[in-house]
VEXBAZA-919438 format. One line per field, with one value per residue: residue in one letter; residue number from 1; z, y, x negated of N, C-alpha, C, CB in turn. Coordinates in Angstrom, 3 decimals, always signed. Glycine has a CB too. Layout:
residuo: A|...
num: NUM|...
n.pz: Z|...
n.py: Y|...
n.px: X|...
ca.pz: Z|...
ca.py: Y|...
ca.px: X|...
c.pz: Z|...
c.py: Y|...
c.px: X|...
cb.pz: Z|...
cb.py: Y|...
cb.px: X|...
# end
This chain:
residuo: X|X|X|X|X|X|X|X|X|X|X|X|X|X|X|X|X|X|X|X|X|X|X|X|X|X|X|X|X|X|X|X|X|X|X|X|X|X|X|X|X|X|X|X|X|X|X|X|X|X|X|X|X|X|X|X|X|X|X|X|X|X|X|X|X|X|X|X|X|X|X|X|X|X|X|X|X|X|X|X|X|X|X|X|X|X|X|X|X|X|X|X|X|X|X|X|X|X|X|X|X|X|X|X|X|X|X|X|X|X|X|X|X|X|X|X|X|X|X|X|X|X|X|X|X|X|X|X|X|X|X|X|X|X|X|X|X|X|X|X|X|X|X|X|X|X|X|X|X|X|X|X|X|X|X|X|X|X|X|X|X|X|X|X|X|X|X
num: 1|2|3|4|5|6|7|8|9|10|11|12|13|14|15|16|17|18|19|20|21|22|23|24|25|26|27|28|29|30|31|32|33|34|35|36|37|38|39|40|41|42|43|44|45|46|47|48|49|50|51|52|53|54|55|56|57|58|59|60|61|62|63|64|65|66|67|68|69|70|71|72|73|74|75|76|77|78|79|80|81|82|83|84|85|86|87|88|89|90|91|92|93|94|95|96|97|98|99|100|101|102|103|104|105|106|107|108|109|110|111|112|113|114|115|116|117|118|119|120|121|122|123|124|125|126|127|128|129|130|131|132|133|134|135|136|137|138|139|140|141|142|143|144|145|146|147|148|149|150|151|152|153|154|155|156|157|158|159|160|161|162|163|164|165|166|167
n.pz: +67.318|+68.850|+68.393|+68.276|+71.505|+72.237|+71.321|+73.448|+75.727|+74.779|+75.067|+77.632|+79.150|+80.772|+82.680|+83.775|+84.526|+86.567|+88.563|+89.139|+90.046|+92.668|+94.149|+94.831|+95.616|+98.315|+99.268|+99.705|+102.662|+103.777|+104.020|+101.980|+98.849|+95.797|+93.743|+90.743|+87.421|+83.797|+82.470|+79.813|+79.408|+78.594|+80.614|+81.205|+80.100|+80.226|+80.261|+81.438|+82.307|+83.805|+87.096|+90.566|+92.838|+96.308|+99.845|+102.779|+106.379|+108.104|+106.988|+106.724|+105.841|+103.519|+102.062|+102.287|+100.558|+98.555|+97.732|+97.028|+94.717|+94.758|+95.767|+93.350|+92.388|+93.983|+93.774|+91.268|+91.560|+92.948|+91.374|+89.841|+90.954|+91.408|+88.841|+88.904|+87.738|+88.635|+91.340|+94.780|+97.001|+99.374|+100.615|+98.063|+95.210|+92.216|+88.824|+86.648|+83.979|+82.702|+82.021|+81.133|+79.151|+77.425|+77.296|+75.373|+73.240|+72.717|+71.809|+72.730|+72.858|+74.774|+76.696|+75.396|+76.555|+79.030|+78.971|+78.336|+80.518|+82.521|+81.698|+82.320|+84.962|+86.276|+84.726|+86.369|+88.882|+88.966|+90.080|+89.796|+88.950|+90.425|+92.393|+94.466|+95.094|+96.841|+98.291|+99.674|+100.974|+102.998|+104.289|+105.341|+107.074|+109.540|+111.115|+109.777|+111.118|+113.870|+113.874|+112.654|+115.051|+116.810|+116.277|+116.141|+118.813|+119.992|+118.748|+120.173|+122.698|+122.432|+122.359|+124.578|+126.298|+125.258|+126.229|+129.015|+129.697|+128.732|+125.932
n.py: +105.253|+105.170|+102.680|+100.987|+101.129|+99.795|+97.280|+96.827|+96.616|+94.705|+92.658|+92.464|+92.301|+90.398|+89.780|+92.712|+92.594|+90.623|+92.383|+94.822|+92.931|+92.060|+94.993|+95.553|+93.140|+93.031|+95.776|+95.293|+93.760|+95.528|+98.297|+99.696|+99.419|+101.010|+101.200|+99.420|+99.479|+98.649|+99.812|+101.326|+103.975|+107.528|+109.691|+112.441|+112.090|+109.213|+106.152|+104.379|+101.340|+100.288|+100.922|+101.056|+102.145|+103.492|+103.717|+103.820|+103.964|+104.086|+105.789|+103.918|+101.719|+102.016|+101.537|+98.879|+97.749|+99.020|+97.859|+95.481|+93.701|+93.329|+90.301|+88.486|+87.876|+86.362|+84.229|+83.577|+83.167|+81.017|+79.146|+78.403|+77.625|+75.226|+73.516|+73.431|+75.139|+77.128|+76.552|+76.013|+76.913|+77.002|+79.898|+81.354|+81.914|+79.923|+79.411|+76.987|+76.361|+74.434|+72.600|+74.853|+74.630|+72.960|+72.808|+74.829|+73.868|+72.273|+73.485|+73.864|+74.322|+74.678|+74.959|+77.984|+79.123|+78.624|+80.963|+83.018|+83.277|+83.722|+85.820|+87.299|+87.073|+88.788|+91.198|+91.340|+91.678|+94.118|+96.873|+100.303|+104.237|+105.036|+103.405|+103.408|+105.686|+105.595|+104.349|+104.475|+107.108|+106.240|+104.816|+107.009|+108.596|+109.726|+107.239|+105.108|+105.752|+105.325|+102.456|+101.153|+101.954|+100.628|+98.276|+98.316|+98.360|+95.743|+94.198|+94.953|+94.222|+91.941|+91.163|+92.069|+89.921|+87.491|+87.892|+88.437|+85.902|+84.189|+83.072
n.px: -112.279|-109.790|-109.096|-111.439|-111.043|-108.067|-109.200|-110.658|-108.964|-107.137|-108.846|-109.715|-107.477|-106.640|-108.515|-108.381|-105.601|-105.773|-107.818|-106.086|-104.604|-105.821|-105.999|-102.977|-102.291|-103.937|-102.766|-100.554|-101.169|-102.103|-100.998|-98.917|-97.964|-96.981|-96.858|-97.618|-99.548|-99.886|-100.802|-102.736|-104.411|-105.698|-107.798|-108.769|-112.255|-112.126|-111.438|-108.728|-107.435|-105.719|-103.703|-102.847|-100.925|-100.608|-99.690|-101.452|-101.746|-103.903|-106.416|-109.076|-108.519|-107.753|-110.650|-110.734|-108.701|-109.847|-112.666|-111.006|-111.292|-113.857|-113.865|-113.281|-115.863|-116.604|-114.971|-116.094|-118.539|-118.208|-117.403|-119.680|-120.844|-119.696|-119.244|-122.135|-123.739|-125.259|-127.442|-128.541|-130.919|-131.730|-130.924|-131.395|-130.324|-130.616|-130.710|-129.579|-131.247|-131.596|-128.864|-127.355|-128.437|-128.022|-125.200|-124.993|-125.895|-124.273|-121.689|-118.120|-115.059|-113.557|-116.032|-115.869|-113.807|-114.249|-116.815|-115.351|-113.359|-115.558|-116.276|-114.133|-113.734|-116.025|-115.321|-112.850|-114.124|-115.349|-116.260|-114.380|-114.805|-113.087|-112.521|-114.647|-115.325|-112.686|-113.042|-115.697|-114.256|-112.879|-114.463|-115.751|-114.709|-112.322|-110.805|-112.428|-114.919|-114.322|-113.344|-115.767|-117.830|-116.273|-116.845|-119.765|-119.874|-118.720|-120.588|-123.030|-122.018|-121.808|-124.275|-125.759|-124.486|-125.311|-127.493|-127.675|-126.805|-128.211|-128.459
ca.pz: +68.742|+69.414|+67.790|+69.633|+72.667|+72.278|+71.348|+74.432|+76.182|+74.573|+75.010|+78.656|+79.442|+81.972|+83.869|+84.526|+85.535|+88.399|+88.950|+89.918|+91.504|+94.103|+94.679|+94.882|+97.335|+99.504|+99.707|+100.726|+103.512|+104.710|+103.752|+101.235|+97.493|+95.874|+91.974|+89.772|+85.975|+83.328|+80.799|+79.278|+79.302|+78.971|+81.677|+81.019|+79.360|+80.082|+79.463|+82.211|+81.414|+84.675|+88.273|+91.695|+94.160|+97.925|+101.124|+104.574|+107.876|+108.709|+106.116|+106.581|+105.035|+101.983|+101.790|+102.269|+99.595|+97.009|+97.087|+97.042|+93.424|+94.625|+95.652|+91.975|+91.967|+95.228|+92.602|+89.824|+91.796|+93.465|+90.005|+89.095|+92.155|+91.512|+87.689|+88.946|+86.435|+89.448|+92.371|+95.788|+97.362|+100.705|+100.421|+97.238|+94.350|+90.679|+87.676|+86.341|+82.424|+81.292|+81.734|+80.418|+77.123|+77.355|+77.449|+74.324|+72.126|+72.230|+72.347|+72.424|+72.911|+76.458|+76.765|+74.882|+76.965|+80.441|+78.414|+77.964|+81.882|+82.945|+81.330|+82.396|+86.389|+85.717|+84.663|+87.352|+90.348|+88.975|+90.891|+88.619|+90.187|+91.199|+93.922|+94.760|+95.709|+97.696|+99.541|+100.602|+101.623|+103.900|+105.347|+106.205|+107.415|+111.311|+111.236|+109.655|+112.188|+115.234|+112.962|+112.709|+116.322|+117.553|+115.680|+116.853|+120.507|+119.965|+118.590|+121.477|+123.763|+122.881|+122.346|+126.191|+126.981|+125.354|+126.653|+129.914|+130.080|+128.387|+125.203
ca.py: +105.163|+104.846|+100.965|+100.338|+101.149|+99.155|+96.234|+96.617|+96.169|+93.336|+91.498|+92.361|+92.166|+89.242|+90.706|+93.418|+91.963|+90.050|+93.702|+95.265|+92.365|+92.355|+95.908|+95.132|+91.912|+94.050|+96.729|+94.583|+93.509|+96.205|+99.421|+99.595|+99.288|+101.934|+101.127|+98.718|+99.876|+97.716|+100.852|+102.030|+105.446|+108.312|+110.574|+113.234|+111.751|+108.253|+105.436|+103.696|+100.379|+100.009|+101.444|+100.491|+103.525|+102.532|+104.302|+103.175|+104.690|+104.593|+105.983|+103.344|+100.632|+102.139|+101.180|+97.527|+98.422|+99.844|+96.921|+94.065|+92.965|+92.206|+88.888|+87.956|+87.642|+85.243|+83.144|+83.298|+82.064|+79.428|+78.650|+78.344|+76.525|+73.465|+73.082|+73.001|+75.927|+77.804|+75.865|+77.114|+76.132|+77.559|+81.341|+81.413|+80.567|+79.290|+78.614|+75.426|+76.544|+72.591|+72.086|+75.555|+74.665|+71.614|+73.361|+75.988|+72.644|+71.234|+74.659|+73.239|+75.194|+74.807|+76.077|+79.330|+79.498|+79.301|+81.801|+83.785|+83.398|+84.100|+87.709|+88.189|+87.961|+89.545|+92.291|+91.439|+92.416|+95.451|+98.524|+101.974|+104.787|+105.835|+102.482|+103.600|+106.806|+105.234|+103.403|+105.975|+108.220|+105.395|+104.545|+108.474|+109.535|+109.473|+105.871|+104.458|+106.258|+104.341|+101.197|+101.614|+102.352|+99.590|+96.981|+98.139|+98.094|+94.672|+93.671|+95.185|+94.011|+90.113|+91.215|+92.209|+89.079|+86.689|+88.394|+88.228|+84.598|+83.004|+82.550
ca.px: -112.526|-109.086|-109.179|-111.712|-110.390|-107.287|-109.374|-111.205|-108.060|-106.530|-109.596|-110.083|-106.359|-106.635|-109.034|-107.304|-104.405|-106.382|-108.220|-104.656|-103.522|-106.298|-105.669|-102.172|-102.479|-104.506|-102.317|-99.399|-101.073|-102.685|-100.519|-97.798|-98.147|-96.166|-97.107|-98.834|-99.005|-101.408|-100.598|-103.657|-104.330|-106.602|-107.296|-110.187|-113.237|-112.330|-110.074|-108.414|-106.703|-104.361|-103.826|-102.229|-100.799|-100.103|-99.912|-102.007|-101.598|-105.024|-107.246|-110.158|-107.573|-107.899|-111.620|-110.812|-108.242|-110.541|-113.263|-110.763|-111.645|-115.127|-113.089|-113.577|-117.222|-117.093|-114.524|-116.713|-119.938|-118.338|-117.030|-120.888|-121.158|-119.037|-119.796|-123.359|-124.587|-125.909|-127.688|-128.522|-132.011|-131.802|-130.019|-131.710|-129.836|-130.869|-129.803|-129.689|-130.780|-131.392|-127.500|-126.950|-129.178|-127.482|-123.535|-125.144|-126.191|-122.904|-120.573|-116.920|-113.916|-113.522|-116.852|-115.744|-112.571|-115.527|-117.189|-114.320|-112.897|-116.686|-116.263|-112.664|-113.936|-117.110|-114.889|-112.116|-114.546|-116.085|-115.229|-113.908|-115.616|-112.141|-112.091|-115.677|-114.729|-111.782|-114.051|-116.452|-113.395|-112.331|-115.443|-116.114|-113.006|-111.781|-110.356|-113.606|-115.705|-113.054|-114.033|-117.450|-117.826|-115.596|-117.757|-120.970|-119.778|-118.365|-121.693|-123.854|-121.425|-121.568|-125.969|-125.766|-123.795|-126.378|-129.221|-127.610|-126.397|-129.256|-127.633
c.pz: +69.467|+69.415|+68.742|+71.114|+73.216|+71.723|+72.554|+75.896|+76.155|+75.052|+76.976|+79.282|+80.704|+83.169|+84.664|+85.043|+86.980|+89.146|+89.793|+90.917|+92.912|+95.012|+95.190|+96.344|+98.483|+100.318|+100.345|+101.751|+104.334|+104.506|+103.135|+99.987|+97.062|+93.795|+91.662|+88.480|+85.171|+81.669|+80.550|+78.928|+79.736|+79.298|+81.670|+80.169|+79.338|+80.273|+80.970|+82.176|+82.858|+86.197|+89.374|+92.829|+95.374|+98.597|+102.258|+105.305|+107.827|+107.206|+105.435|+105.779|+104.116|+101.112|+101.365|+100.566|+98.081|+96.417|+97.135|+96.016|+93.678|+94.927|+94.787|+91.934|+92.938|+94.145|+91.689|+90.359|+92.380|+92.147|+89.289|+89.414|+91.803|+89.965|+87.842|+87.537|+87.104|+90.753|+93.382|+96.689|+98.610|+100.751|+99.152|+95.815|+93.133|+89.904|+87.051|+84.690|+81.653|+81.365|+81.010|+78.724|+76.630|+76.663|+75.680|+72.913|+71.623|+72.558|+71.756|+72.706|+74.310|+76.870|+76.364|+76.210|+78.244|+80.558|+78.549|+79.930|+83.048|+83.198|+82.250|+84.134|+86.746|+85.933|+85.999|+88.646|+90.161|+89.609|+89.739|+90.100|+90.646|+92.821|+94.169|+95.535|+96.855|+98.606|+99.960|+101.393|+102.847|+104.948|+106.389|+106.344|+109.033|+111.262|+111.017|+110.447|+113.171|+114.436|+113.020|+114.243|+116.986|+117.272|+116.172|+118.855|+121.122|+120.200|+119.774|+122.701|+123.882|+122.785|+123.659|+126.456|+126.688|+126.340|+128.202|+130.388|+129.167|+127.390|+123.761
c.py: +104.547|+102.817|+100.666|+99.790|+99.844|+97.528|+95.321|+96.030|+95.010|+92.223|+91.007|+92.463|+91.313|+89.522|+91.903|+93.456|+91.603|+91.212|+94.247|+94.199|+92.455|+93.220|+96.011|+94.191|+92.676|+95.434|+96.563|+94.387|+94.611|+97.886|+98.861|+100.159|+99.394|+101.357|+100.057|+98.723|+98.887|+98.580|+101.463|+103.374|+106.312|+109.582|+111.253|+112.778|+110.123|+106.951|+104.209|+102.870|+99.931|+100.369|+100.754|+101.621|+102.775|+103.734|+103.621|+104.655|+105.087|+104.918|+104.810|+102.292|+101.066|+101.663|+99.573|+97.104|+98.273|+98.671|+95.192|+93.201|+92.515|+90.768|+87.814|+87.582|+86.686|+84.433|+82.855|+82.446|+80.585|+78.557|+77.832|+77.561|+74.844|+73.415|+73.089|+73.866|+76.501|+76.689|+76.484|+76.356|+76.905|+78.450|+82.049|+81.262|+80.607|+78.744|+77.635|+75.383|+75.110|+72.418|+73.667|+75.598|+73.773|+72.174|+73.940|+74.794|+72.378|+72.090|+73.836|+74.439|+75.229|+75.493|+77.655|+79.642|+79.682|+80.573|+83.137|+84.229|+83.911|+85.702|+88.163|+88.341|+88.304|+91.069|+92.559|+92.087|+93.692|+96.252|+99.425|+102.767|+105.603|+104.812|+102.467|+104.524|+106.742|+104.215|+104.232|+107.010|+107.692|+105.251|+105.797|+108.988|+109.011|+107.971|+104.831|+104.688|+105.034|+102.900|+100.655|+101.093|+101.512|+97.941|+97.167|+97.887|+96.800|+94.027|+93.637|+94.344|+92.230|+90.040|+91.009|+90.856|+88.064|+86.412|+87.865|+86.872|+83.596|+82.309|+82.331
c.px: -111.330|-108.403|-109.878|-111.572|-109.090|-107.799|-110.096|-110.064|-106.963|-107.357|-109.721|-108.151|-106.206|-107.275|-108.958|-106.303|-105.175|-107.125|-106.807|-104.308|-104.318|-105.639|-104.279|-101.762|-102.920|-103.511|-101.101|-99.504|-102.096|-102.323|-98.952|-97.728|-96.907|-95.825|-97.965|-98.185|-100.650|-101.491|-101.890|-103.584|-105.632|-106.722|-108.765|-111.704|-112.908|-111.237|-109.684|-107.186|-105.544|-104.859|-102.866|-102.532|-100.483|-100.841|-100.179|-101.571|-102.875|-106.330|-109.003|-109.315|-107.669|-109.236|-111.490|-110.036|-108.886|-111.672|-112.521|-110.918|-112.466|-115.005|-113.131|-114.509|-116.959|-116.285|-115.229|-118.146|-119.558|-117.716|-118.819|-121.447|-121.389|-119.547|-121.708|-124.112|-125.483|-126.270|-128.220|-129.691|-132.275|-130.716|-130.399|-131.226|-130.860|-130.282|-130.620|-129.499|-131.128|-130.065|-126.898|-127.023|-128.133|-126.070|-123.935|-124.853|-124.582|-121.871|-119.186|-116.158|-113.697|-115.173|-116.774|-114.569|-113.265|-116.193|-116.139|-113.772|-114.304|-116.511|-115.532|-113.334|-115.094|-116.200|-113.524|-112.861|-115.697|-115.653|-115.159|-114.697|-114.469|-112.446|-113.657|-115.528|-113.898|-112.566|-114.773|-115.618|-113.230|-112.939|-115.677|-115.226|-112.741|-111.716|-111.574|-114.677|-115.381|-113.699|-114.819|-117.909|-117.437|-116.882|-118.752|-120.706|-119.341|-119.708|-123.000|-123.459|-121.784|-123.517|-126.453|-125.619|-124.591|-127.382|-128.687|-127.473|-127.231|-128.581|-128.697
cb.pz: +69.311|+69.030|+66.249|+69.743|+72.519|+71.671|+70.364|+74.527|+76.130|+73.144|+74.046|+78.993|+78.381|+81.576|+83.711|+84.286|+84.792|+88.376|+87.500|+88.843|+91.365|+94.072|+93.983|+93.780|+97.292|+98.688|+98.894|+100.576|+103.461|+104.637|+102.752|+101.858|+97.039|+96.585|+91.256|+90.181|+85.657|+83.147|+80.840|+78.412|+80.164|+78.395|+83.239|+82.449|+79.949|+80.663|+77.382|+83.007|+80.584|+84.549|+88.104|+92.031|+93.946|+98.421|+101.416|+104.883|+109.327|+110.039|+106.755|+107.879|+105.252|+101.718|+102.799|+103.810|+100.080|+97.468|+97.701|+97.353|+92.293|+95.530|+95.536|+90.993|+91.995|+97.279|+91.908|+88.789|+93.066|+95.112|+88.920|+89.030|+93.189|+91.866|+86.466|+88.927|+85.460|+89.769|+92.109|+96.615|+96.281|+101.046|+101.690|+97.550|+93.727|+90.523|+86.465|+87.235|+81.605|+81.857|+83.399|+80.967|+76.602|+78.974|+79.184|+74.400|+72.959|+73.085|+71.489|+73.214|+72.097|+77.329|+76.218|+72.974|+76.791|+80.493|+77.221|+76.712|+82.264|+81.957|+79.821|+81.978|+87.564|+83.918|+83.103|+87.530|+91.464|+87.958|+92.447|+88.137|+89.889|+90.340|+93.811|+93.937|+94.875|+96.986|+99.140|+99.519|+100.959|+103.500|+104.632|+105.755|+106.068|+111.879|+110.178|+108.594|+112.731|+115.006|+112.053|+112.546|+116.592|+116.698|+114.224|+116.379|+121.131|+118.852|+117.480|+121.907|+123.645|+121.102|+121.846|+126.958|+126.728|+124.579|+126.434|+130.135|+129.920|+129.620|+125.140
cb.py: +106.542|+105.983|+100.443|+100.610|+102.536|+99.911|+96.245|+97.936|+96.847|+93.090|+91.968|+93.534|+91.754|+87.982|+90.878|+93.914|+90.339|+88.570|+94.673|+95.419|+90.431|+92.858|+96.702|+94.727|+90.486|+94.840|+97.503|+93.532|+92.218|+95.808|+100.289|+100.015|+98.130|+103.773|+102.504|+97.033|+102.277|+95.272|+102.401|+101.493|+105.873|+108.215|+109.801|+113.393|+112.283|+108.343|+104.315|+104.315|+98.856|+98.199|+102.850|+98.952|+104.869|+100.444|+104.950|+102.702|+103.777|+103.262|+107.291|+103.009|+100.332|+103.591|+101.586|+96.902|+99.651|+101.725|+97.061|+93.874|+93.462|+92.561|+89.059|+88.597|+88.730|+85.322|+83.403|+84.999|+82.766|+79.082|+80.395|+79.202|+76.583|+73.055|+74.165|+71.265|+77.076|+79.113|+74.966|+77.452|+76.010|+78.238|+82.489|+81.035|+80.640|+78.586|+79.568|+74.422|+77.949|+70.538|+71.415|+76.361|+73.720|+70.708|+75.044|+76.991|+70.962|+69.626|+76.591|+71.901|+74.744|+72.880|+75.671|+79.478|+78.525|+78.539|+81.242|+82.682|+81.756|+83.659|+88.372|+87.095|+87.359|+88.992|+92.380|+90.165|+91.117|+96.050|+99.700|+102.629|+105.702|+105.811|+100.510|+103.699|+107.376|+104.710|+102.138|+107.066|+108.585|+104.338|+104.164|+109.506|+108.798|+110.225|+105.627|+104.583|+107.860|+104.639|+101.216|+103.648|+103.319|+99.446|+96.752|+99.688|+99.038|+94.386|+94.273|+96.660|+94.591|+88.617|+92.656|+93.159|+88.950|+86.940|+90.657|+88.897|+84.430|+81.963|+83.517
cb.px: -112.841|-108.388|-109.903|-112.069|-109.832|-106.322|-109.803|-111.976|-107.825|-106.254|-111.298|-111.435|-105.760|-107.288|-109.771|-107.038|-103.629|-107.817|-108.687|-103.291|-103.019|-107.493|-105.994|-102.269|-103.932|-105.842|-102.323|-98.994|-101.131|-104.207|-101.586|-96.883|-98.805|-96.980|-97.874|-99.344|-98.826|-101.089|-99.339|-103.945|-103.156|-107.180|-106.640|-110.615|-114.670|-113.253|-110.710|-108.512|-107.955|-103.750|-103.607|-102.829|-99.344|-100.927|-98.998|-104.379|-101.192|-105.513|-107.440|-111.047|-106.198|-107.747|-112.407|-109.940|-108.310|-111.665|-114.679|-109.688|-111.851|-116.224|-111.986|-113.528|-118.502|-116.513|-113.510|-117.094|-121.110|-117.265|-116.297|-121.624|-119.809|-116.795|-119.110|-123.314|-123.842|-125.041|-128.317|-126.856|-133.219|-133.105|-130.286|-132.272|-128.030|-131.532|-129.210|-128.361|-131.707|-132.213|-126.569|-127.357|-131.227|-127.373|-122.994|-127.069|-127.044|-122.641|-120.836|-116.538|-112.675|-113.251|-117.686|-115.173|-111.258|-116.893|-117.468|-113.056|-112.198|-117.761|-115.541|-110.572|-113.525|-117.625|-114.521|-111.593|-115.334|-116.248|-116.214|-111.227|-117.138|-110.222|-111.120|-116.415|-114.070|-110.527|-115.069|-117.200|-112.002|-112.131|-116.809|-116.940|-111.194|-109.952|-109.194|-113.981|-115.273|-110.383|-114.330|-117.730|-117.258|-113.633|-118.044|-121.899|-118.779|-117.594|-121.981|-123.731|-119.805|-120.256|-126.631|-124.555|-122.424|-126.886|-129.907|-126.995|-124.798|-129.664|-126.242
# end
């Protein structure tokens, strides 16, 4: 198990790096990032391959915080974008499997290494259900309320201002 484990980590190594660093980047600019460790370790039933501590002021900052990996997936589609694997027919997208069959036919090494960088931010913008958790705390906590609250009154406010000025 424990092989395994450590092969699971060599392999996904990269993507965890860019996992931390989000959390990391984020926390620079919107708190103060205390730690980043990429030590593998297991902590009650389950195996967690690297962490990033930081202190905010306002508790809702930690939400922003917790899903900053999903960052990765917006890289990876517009990755899908420009190589034209994925196409976008309104707000719709599609994939484009005659150039995928196409890519399979003729697998090169740079295709494995796409293959390979596919996974890594795949796995870069997953959430742990620790930065799940830290997002739900954020959202429901005083500061995310104030948050919350500010945005909808924004929103009403410029709804009014249409409505009123024939917008």
């Amino acid at each position: 198990m424990k092989l395994k484990l450590i092969g699971k980590f060599i392999f996904y190594f990269f993507g965890t790096f860019l996992h931390e660093l989000s959390h990391y980047t984020a926390a620079f600019f919107m708190g103060k990032p205390e730690g980043f460790s990429l030590m593998p370790k297991i902590e009650g039933g389950s195996f967690i391959f690297g962490s990033v501590s930081y202190r905010v002021r306002y508790k809702v900052l930690s939400s922003f915080i917790a899903s900053a990996p999903l960052l990765w997936w917006v890289v990876l589609v517009l990755m899908l974008l420009y190589f034209k694997l994925v196409q976008m027919s309104g707000w719709v997208p599609h994939f484009n499997y005659s150039l995928i069959w196409q890519r399979f036919k003729s697998f090169s090494l740079s295709d494995a290494i796409f293959v390979w960088l596919f996974i890594q931010l795949l796995w870069a913008g997953r959430l742990s259900s620790k930065d799940i958790k830290n997002f739900f705390s954020g959202i429901f906590s005083v500061s995310g309320f104030v948050l919350i609250s500010a945005i909808a009154l924004v929103l009403y406010a410029f709804q009014y201002l249409a409505g009123k000025f024939g917008g």
